[in-house]
N, C-alpha and C positions, 0 to 999 in steps of 0.2 A: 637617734633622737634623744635628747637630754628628758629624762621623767619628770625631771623636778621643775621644770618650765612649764606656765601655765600660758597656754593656748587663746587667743583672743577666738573669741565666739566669734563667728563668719556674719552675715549680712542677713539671713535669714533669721539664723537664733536672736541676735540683737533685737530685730521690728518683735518677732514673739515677744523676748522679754521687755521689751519698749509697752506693748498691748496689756502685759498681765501689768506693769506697776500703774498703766493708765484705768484697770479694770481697779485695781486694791486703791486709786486714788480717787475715782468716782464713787465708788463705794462708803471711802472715807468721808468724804461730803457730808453724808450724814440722810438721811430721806429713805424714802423704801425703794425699791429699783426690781425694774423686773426683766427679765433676760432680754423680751425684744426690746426696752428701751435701753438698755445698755450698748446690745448689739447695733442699735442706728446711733449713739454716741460715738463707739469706737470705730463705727465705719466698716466692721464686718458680718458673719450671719450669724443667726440666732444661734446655728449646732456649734460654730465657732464658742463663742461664749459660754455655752453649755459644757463642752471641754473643757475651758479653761478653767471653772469655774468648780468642773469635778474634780480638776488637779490641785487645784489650788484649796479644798475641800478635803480630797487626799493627805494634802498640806500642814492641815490645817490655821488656813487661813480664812477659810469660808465656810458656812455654815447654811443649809436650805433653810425657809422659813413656810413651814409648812402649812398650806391654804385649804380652804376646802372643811372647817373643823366643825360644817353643821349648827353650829351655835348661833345664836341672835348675834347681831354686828353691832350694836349698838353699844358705844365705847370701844370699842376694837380699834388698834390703831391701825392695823391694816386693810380696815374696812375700803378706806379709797381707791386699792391698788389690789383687794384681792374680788376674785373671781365673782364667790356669790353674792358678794354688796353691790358689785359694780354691773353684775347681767354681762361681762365678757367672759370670754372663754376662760379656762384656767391657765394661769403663768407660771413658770418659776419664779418663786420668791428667794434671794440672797442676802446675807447680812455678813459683815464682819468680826470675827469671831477675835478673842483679846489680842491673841498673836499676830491676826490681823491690823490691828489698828495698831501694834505697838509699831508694825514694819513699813507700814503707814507713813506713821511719824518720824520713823527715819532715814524714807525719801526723799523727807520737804528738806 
């Protein structure tokens, strides 16, 4: 087998990396997004997304946005989408971090 050949990804890796530049392009969108609404976007489950989302975090391309800060909400811009504003349960919150969005924009 020649080393210097680079191997086409098989059928399964592709849909993966099909899902993470659909995750880094929802994201890019711009808005607050929180793991189960991403996962009923992308059509898979929540721990799915969660994965990806550590990888890509790993990556750095993702960055948690951490909820829960005890504080009055009042101006908070994640007041509509985090936990204690809204009386739902606690979510993962996601955002795109620079490297993020620069890889983003070199999707489109």
């Amino acid at each position: 087998m020649d080393n210097n050949k680079t191997e086409k990804p098989g059928p399964v890796r592709q849909k993966i990396l099909s899902v993470l530049d659909e995750l880094l392009h929802l994201l890019g969108d711009g808005g607050i997004h929180s793991t189960a609404e991403l996962a009923r976007r992308l059509d898979v489950s929540e721990g799915l997304v969660s994965a990806m989302a550590a990888d890509l975090a790993r990556r750095g391309y993702l960055e948690p946005i951490e909820t829960g800060c005890g504080t009055s909400c009042d101006g908070c811009g994640l007041a509509q989408a985090c936990a204690p504003a809204s009386g739902k349960a606690p979510a993962s919150m996601l955002m795109l971090t620079a490297k993020g969005r620069s890889r983003n924009r070199l999707s489109e």
